[in-house]
C-alpha positions in Angstrom: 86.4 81.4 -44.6 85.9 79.3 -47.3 87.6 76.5 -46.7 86.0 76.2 -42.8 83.6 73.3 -42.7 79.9 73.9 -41.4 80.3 72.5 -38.4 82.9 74.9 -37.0 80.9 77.9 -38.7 78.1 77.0 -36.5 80.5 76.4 -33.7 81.3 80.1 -33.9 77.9 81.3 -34.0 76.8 79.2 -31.3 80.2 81.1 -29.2 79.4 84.7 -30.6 76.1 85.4 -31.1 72.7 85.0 -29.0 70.7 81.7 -29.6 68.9 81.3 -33.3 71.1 83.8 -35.2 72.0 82.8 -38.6 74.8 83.7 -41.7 74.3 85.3 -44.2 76.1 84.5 -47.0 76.7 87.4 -49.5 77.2 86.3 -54.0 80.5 86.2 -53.5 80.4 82.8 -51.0 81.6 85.2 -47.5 79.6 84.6 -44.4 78.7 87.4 -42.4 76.5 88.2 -39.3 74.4 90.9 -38.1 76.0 92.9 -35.5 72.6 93.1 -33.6 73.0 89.2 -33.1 76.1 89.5 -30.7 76.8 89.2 -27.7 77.5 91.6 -25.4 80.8 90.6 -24.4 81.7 90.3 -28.2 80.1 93.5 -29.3 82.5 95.3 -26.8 85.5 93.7 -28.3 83.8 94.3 -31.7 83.8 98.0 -30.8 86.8 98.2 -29.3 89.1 96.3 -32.4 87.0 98.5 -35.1 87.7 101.7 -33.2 90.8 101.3 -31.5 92.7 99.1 -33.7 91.5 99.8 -37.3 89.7 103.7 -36.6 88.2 105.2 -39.8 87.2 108.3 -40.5 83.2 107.9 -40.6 83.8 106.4 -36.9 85.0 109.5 -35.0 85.0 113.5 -35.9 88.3 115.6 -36.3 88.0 119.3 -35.6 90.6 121.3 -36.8 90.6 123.8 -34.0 
């Protein structure tokens, strides 16, 4: 995301998150956002693409019976 301009990274907040949230931006120049700060339209799809798309192991339990 380092070559999108400022403008269309606050476009994307504006879309994605409720009004006043803000990016953080970690050392290494990537801009990230608190889940909290989401909508609820995008936190379903959030859930549903981390869970159903990309499931890890911490995300779900496996018994072996």
């Amino acid at each position: 995301m380092r070559n999108i301009e400022s403008k269309n990274l606050q476009e994307i907040l504006d879309e994605l998150t409720v009004p006043g949230s803000k990016w953080t931006m970690s050392k290494q120049g990537i801009h990230t956002c608190h889940r909290e700060y989401l909508t609820l339209p995008v936190k379903v799809w959030f859930y549903f693409i981390q869970f159903s798309l990309m499931p890890i192991s911490h995300g779900t339990t496996i018994s072996l019976e």
